[in-house]
Chimera marker file (.cmm) of the C-alpha trace (Angstrom):
<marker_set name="trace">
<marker id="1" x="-67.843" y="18.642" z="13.011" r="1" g="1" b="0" radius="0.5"/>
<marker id="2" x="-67.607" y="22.617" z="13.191" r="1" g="1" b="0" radius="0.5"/>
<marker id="3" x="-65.546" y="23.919" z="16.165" r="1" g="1" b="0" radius="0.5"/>
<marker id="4" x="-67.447" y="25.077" z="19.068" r="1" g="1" b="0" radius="0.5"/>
<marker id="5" x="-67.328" y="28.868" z="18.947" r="1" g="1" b="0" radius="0.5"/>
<marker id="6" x="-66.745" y="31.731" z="21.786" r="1" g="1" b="0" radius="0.5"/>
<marker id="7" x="-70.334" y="32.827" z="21.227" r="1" g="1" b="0" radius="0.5"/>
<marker id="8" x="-71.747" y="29.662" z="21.814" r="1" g="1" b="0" radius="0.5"/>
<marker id="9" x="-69.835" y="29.061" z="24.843" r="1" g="1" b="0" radius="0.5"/>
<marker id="10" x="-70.727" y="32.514" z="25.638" r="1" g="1" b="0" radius="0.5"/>
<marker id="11" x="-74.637" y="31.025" z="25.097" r="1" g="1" b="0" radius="0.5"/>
<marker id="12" x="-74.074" y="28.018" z="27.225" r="1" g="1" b="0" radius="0.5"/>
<marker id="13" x="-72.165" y="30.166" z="30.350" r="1" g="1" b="0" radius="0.5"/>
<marker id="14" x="-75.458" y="32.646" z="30.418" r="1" g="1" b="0" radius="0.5"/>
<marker id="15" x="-77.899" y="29.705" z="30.495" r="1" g="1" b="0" radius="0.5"/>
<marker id="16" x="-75.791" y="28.163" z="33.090" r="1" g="1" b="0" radius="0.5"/>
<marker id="17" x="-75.375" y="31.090" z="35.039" r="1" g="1" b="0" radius="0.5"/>
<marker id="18" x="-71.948" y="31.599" z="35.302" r="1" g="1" b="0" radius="0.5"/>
<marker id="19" x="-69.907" y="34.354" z="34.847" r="1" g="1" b="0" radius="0.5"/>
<marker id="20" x="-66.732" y="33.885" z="32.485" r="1" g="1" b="0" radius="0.5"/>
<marker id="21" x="-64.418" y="36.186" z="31.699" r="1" g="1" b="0" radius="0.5"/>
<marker id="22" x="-63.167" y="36.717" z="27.980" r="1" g="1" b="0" radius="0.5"/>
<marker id="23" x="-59.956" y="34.612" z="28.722" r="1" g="1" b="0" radius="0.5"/>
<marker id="24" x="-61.934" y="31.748" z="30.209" r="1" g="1" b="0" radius="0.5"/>
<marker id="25" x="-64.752" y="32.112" z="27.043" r="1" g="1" b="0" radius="0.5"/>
<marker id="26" x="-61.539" y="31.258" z="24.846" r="1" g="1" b="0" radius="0.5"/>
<marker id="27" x="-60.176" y="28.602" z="26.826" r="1" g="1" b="0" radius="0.5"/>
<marker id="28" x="-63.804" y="26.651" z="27.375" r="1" g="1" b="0" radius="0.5"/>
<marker id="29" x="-64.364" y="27.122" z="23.637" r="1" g="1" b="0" radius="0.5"/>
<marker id="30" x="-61.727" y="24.593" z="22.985" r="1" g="1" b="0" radius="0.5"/>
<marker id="31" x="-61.831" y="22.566" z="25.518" r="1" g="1" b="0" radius="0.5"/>
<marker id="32" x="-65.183" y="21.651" z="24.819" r="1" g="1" b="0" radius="0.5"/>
<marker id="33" x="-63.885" y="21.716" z="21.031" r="1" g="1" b="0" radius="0.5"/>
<marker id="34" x="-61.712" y="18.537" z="22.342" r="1" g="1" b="0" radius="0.5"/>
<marker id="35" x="-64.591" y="16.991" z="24.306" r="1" g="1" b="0" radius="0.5"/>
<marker id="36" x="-67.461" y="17.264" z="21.393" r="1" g="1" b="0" radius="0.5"/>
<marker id="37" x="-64.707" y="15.968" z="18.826" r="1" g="1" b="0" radius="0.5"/>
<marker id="38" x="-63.754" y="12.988" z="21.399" r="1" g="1" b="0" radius="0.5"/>
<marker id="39" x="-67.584" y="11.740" z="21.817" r="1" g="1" b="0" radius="0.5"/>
<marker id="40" x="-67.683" y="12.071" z="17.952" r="1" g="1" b="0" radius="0.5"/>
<marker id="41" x="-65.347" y="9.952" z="17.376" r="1" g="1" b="0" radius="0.5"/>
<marker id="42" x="-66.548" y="7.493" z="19.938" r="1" g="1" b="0" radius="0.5"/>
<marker id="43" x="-69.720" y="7.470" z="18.065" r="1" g="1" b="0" radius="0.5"/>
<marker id="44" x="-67.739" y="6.450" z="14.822" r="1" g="1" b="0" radius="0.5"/>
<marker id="45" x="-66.451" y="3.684" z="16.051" r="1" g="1" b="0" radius="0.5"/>
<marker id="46" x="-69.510" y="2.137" z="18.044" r="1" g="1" b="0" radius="0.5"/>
<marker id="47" x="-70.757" y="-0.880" z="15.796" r="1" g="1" b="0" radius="0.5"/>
<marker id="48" x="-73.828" y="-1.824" z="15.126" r="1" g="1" b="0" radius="0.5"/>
<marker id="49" x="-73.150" y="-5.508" z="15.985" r="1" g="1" b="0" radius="0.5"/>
<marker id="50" x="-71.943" y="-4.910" z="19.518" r="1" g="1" b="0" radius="0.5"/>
<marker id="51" x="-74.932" y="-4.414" z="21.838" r="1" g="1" b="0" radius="0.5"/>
<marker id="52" x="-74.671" y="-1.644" z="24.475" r="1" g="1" b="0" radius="0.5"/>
<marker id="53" x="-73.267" y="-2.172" z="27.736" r="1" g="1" b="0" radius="0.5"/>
<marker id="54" x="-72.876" y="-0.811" z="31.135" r="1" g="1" b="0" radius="0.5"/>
<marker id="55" x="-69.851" y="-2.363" z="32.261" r="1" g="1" b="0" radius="0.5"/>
<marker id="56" x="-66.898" y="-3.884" z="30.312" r="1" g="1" b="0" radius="0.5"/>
<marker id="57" x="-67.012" y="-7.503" z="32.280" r="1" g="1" b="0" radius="0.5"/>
<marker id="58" x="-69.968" y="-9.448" z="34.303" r="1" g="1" b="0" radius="0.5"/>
<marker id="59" x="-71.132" y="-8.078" z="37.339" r="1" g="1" b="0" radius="0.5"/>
<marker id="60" x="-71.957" y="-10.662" z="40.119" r="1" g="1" b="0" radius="0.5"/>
<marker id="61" x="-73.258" y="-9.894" z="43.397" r="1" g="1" b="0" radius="0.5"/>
<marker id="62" x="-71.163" y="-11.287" z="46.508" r="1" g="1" b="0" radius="0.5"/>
<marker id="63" x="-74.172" y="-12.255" z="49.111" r="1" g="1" b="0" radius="0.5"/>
<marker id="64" x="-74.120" y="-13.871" z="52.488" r="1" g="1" b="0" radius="0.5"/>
<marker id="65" x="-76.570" y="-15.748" z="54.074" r="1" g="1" b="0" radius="0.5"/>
<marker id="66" x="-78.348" y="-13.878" z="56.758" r="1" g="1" b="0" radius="0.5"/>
<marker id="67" x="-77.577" y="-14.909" z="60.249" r="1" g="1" b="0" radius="0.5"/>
<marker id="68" x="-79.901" y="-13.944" z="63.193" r="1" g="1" b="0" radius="0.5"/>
<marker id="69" x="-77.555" y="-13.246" z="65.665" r="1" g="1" b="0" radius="0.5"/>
<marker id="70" x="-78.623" y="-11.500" z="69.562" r="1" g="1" b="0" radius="0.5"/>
<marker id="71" x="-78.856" y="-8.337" z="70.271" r="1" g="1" b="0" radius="0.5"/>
<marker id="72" x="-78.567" y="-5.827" z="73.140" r="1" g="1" b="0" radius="0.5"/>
<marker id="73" x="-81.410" y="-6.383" z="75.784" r="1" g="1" b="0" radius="0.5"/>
<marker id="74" x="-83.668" y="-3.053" z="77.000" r="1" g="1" b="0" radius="0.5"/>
<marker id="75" x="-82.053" y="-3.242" z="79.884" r="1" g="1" b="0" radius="0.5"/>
<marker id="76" x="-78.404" y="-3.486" z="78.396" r="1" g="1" b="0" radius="0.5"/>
<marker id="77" x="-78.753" y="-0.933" z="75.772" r="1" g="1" b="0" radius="0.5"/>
<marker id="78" x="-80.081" y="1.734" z="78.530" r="1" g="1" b="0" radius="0.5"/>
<marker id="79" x="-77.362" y="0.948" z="81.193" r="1" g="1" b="0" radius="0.5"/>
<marker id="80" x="-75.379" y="3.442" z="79.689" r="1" g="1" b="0" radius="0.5"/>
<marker id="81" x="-77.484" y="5.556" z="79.541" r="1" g="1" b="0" radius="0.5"/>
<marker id="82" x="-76.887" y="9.245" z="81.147" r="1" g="1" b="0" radius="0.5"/>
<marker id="83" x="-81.147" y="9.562" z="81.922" r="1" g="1" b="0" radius="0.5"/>
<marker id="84" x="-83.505" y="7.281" z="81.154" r="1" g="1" b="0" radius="0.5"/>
<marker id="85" x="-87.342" y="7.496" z="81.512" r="1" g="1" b="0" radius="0.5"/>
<marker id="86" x="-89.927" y="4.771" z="81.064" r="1" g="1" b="0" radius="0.5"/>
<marker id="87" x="-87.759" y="2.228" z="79.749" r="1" g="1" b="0" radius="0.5"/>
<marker id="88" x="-86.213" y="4.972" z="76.909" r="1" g="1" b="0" radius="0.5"/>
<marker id="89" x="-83.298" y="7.520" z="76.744" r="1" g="1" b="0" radius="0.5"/>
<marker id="90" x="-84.096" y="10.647" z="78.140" r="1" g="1" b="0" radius="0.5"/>
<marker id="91" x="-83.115" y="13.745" z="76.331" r="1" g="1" b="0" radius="0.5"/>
<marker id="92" x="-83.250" y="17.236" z="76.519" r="1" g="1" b="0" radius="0.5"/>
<marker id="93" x="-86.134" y="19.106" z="75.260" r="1" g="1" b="0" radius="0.5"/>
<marker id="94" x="-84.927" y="21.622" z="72.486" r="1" g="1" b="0" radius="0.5"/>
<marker id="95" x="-89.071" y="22.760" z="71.003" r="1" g="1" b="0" radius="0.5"/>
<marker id="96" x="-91.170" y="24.237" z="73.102" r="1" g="1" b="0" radius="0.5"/>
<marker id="97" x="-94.535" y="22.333" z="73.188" r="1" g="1" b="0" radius="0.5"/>
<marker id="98" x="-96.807" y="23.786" z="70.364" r="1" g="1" b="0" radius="0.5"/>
<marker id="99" x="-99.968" y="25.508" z="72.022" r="1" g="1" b="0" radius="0.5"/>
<link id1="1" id2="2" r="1" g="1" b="0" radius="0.2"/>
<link id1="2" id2="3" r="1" g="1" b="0" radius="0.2"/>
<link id1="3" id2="4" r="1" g="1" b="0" radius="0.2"/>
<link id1="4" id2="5" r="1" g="1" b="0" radius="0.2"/>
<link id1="5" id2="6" r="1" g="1" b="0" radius="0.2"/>
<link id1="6" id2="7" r="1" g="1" b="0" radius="0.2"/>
<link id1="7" id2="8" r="1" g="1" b="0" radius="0.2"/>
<link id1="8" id2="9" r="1" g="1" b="0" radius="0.2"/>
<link id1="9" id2="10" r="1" g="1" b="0" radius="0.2"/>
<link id1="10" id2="11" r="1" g="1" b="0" radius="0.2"/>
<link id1="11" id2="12" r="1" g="1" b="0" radius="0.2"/>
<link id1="12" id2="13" r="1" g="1" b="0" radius="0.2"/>
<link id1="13" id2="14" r="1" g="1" b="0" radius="0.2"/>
<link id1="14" id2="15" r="1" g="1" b="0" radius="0.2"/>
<link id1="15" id2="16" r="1" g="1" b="0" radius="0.2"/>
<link id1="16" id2="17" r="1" g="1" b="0" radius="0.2"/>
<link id1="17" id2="18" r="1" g="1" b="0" radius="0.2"/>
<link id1="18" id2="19" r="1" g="1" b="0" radius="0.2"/>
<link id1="19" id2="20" r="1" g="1" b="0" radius="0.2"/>
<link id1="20" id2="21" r="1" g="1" b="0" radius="0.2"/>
<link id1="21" id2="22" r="1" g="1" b="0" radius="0.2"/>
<link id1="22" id2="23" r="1" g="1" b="0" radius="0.2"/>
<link id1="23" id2="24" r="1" g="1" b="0" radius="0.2"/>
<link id1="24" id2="25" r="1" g="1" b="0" radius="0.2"/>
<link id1="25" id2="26" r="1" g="1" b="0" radius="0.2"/>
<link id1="26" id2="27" r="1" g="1" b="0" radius="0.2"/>
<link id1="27" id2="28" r="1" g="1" b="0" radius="0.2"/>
<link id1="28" id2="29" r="1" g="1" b="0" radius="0.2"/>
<link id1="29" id2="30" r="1" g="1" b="0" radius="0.2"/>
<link id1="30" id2="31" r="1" g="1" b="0" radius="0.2"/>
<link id1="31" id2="32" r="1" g="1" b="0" radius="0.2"/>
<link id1="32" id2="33" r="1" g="1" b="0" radius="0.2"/>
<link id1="33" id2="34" r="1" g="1" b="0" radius="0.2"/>
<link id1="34" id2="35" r="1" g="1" b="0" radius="0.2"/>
<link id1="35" id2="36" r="1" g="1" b="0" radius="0.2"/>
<link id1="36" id2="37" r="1" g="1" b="0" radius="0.2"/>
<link id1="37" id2="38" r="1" g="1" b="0" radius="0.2"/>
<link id1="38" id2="39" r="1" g="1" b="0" radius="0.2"/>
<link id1="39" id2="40" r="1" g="1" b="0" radius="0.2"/>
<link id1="40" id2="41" r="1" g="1" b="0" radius="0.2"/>
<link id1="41" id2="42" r="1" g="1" b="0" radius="0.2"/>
<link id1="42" id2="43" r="1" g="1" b="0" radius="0.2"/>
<link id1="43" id2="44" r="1" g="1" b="0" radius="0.2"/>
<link id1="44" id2="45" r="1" g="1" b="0" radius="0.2"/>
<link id1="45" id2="46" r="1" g="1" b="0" radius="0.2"/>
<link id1="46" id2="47" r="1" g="1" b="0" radius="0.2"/>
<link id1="47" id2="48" r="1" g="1" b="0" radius="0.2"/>
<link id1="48" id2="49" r="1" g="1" b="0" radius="0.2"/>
<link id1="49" id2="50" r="1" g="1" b="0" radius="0.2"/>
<link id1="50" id2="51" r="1" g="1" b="0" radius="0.2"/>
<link id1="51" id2="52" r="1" g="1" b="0" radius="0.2"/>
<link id1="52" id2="53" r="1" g="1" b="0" radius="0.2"/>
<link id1="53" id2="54" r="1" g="1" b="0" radius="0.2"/>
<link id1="54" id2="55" r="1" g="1" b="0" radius="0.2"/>
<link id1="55" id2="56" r="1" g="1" b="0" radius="0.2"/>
<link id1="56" id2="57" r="1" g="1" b="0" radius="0.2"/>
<link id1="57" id2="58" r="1" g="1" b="0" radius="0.2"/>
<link id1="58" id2="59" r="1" g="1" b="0" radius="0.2"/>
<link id1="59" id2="60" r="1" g="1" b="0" radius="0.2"/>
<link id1="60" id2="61" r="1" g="1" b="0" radius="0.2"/>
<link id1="61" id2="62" r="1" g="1" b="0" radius="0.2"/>
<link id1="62" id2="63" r="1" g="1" b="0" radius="0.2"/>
<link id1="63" id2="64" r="1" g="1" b="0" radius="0.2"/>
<link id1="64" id2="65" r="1" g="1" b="0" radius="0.2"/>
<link id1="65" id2="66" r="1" g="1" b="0" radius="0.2"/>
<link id1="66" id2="67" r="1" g="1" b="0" radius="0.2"/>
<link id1="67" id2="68" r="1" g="1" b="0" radius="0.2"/>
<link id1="68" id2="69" r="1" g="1" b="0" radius="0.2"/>
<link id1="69" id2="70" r="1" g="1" b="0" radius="0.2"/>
<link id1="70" id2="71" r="1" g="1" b="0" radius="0.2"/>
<link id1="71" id2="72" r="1" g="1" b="0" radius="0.2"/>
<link id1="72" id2="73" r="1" g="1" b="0" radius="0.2"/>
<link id1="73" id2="74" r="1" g="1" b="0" radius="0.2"/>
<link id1="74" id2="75" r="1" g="1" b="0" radius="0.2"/>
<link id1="75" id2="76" r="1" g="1" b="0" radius="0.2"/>
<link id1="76" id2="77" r="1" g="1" b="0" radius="0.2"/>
<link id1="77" id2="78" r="1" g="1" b="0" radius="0.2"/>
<link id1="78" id2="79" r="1" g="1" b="0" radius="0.2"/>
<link id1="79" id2="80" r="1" g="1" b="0" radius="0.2"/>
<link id1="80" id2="81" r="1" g="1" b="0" radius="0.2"/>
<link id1="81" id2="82" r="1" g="1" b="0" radius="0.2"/>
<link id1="82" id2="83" r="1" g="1" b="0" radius="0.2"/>
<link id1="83" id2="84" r="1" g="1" b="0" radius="0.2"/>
<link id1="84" id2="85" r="1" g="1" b="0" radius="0.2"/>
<link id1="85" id2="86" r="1" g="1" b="0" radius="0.2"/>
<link id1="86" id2="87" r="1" g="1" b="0" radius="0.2"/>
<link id1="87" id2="88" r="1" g="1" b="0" radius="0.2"/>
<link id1="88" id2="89" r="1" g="1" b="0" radius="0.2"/>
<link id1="89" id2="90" r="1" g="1" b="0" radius="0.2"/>
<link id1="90" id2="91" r="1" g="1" b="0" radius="0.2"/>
<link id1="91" id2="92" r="1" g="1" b="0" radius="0.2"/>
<link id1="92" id2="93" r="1" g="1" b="0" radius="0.2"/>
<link id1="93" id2="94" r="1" g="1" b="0" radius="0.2"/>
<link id1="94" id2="95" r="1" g="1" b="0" radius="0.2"/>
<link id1="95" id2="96" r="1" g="1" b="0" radius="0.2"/>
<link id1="96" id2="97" r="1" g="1" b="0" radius="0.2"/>
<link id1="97" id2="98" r="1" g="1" b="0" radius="0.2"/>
<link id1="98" id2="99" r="1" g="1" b="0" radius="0.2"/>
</marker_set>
């Protein structure tokens, strides 16, 4: 595989948007040199035998049962309340109504 040159990197910075300076255009160039040669050799290796995966061991959910347990009354929930109105919390207004 050809190395990944400062023009293409170059390229790849303008479609992205970002501004790179010629020091950074050298250093991305081979860093992404290492990367491309990396998944290449990945894709070497990968069999044609071994079926694709998405994790290296068997994933198994850890479930409970559901248990209906009680909850705050009305009553309970607005005693701490600082205003309530009509059996809810009361709350500044912070929109005006819309006329």
């Amino acid at each position: 595989m050809a190395a990944i040159s400062r023009e293409e990197v170059a390229h790849l910075a303008r479609l992205s948007r970002l501004a790179v300076t010629e020091q950074e255009l050298d250093r991305f160039a081979g860093q992404l040199d290492v990367i491309l040669q990396s998944v290449a050799r990945v894709g070497e290796v990968a069999a044609d035998d071994i079926p694709p995966t998405s994790h290296s061991v068997p994933l198994v959910n850890v479930l409970r049962e559901d248990v209906v347990v009680p909850g705050l009354t009305r009553a309970e929930a607005l005693s701490g309340a600082p205003d309530a109105a009509e059996d809810r919390f009361r709350v500044p207004q912070i929109l005006a109504d819309e006329e």
